[in-house]
ROTORNU-673098 format. One line per 5 residues: number of its first residue (from 0); their letters; for each residue x negated, y negated, z negated of N, C-alpha, C. Coordinates in steps of 0.001 Angstrom, whole numbers, plus 500000, padded with zeros to 6 digits. Layout:
BEGIN
NUM = A = X:Y:Z:X:Y:Z:X:Y:Z ~ ... .
//
This chain:
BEGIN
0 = XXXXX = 489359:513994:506975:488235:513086:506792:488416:511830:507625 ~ 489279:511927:508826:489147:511173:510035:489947:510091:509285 ~ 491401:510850:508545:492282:509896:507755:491572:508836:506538 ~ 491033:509812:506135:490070:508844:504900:489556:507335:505177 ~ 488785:507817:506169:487859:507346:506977:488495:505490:507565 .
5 = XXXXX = 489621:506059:508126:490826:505123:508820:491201:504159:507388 ~ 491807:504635:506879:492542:504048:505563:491426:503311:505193 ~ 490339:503692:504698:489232:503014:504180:488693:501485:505147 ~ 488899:501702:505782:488597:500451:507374:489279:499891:506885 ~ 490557:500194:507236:492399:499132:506834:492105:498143:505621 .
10 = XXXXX = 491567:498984:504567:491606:498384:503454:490565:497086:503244 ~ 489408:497688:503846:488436:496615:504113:488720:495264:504785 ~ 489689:495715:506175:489928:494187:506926:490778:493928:506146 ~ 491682:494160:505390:493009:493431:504514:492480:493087:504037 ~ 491020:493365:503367:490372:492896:501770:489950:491412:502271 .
15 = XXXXX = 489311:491774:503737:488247:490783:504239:489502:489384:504702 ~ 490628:489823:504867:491402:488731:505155:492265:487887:503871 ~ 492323:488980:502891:492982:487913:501960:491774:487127:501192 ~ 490386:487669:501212:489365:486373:500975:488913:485610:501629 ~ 489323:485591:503130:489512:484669:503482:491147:483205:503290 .
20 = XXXXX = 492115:483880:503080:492919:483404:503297:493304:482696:501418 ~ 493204:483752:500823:493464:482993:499253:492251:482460:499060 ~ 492349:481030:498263:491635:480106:497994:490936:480820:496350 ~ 491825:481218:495985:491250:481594:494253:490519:483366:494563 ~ 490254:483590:495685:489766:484926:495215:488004:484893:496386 .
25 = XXXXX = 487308:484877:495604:485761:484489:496661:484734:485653:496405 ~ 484087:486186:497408:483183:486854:497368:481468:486701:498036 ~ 480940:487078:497058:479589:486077:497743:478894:486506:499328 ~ 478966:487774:499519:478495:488301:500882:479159:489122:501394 ~ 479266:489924:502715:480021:490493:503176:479554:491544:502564 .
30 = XXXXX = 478649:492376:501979:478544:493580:501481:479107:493774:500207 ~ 479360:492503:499501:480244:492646:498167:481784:493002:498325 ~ 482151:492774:499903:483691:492847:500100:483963:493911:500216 ~ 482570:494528:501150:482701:496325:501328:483234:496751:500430 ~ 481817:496805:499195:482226:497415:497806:483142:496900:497213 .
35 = XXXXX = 483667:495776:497007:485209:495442:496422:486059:496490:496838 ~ 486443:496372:498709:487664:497201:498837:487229:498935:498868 ~ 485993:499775:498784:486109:500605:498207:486608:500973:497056 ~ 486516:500197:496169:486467:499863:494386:487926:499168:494524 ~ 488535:499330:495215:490125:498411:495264:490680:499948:495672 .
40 = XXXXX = 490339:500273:496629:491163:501878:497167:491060:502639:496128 ~ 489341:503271:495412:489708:504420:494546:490255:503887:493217 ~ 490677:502802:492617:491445:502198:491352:492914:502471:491999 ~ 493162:501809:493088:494809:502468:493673:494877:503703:493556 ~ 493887:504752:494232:494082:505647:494248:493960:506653:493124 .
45 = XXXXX = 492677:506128:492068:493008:507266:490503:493676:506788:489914 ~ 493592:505376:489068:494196:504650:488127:495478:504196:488302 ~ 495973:503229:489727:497294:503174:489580:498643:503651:489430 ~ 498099:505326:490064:499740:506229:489590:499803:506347:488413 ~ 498600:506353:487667:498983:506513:485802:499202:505022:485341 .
50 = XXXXX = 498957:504017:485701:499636:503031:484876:501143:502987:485114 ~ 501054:503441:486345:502728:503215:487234:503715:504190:486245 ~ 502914:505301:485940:503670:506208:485158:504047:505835:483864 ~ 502990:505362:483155:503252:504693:481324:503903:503187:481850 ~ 504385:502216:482663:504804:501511:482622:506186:501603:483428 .
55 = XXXXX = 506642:502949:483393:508242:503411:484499:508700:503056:483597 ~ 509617:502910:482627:510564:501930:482061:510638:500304:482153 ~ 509887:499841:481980:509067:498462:482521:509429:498162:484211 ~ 509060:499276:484637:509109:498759:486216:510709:499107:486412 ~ 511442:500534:485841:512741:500322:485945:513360:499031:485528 .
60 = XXXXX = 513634:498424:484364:514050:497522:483986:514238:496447:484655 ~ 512826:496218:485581:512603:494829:486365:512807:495332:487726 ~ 513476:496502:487858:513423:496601:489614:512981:497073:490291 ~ 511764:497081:489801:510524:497339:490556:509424:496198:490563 ~ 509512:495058:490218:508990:493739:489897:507933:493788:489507 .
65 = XXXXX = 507842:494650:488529:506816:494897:487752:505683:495344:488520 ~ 505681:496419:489393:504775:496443:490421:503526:495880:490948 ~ 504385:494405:491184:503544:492765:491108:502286:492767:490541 ~ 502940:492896:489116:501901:492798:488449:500878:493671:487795 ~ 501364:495541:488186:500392:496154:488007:499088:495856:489327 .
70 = XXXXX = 499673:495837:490484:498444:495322:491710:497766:494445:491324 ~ 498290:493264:490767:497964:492181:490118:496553:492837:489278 ~ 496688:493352:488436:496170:493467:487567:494662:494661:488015 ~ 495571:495446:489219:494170:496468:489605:493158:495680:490366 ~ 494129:494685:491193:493205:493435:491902:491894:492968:490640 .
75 = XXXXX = 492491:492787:489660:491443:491486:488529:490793:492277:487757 ~ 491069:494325:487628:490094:494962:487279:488497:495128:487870 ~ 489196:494838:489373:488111:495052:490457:487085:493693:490455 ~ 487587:492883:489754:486664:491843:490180:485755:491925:488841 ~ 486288:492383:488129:485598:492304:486612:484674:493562:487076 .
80 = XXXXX = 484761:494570:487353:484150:496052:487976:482972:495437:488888 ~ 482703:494565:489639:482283:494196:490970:481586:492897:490945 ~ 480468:492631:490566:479424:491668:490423:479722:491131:492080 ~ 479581:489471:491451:480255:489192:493386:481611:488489:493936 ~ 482507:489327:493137:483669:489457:493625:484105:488823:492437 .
85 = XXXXX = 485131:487491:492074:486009:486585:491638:487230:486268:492090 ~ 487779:485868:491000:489112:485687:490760:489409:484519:490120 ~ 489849:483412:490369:489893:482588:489771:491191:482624:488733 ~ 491908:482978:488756:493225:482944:488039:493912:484724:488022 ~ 494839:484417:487369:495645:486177:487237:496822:485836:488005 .
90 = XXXXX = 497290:484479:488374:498013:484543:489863:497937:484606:490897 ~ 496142:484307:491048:495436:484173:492081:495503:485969:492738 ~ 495315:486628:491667:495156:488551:492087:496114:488758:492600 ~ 497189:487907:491773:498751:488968:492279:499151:488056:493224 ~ 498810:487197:494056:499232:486644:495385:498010:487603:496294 .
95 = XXXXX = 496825:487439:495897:495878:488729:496435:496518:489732:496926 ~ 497271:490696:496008:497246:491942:495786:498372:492104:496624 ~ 499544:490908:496306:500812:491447:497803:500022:490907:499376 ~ 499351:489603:499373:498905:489513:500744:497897:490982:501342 ~ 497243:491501:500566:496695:492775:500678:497486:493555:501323 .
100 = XXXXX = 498446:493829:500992:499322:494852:501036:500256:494446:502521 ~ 500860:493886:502209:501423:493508:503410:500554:493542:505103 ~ 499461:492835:504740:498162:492789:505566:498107:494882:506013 ~ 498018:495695:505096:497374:496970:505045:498723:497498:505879 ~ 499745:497059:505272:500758:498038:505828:501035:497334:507136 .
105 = XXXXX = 501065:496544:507899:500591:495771:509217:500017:497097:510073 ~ 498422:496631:509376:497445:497444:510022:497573:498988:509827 ~ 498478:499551:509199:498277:500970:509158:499359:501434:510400 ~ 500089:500367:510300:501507:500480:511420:500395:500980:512796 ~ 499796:499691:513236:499039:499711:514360:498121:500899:514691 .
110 = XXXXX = 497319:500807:513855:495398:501818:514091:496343:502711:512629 ~ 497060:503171:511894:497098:503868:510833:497153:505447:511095 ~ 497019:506141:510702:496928:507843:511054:498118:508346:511493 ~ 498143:509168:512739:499518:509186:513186:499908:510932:512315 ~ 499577:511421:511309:499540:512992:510976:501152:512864:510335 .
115 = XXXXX = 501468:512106:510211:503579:512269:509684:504303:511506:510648 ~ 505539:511715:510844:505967:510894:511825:507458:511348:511570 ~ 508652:510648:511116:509418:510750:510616:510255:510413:511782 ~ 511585:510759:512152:512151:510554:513435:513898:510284:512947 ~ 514047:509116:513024:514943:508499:512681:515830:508592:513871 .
120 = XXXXX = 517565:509166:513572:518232:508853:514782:520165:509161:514420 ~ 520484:508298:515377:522353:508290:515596:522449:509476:515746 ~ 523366:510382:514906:524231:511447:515248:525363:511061:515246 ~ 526587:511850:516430:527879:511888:515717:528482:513278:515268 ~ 528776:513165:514184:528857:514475:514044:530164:514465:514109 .
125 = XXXXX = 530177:516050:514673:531716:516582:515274:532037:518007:514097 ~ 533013:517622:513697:533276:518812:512823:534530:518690:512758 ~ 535616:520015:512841:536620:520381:512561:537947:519192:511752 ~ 536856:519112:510752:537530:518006:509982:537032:516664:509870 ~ 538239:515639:510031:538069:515089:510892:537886:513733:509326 .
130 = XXXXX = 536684:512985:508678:536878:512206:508065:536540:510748:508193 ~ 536321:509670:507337:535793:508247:507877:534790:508363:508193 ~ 533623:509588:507637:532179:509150:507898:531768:510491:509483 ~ 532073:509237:510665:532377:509843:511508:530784:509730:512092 ~ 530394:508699:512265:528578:508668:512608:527991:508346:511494 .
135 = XXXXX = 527117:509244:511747:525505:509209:510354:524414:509026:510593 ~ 523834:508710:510102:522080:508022:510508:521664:509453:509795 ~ 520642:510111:510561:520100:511034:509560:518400:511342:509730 ~ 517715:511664:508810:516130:511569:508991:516056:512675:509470 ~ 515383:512990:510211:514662:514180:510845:512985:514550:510323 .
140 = XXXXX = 512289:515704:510013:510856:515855:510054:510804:517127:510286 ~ 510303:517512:511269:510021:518809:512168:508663:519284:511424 ~ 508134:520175:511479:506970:521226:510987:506460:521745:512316 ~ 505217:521354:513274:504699:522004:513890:502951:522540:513423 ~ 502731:523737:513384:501638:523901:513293:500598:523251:512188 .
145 = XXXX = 501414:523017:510609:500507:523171:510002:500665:521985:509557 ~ 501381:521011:510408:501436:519571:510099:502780:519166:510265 ~ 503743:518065:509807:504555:517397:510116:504349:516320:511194 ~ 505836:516359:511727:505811:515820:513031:507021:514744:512937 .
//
């Protein structure tokens, strides 16, 4: 709940900073921003893995590019969803939707939930046989008690 809770904040100050910062995206009071970035999290969170899914050829093709413009597009659902909340343009969302993001993943770095924690590190590995791939970077994630560590 505590995680929920956290994420939901994050999303709010990212929300509250890219309307401040993009010129094409305006909201009339601070309680419309609330409800925007609630209404921005649960569209990421039900709707975007299924568009992501019917548009995986699309997003293969382009890279991943495509991406862009599904955020893009969950951005300019939300404003249409959300009396208040405008968009002036459909480039205006998808400059929105990466400053969002970038902004979120910032802030999740900082205040974000510490419950995974992936432990990146130099090995050299020593083995019998002796080949070019003499040091390896390798990921580590330990299991204590219920949780990853």
């Amino acid at each position: 709940m505590k995680a929920i809770l956290l994420k939901l904040i994050v999303n709010i100050i990212s929300f509250y900073l890219v309307v401040k910062f993009i010129s094409g995206i305006q909201v009339d009071r601070w309680q419309t921003a609330v409800i925007a970035a609630v209404a921005l999290t649960l569209v990421n969170s039900i709707l975007k893995p299924v568009i992501i899914l019917f548009t995986l050829p699309l997003n293969i093709l382009s890279l991943g590019l495509f991406t862009f413009v599904i955020n893009g597009f969950m951005f300019y659902l939300v404003s249409n969803l959300v009396k208040g909340f405008t968009i002036t343009s459909f480039w205006s969302a998808i400059v929105g939707a990466f400053i969002f993001s970038i902004v979120s993943v910032i802030l999740n770095l900082f205040i974000g939930p510490r419950e995974s924690k992936v432990k990146f590190g130099f090995y050299t590995q020593n083995t019998p046989r002796q080949n070019k791939y003499k040091d390896v970077i390798d990921v580590e994630a330990t299991e204590e008690k219920g949780k990853i560590e």
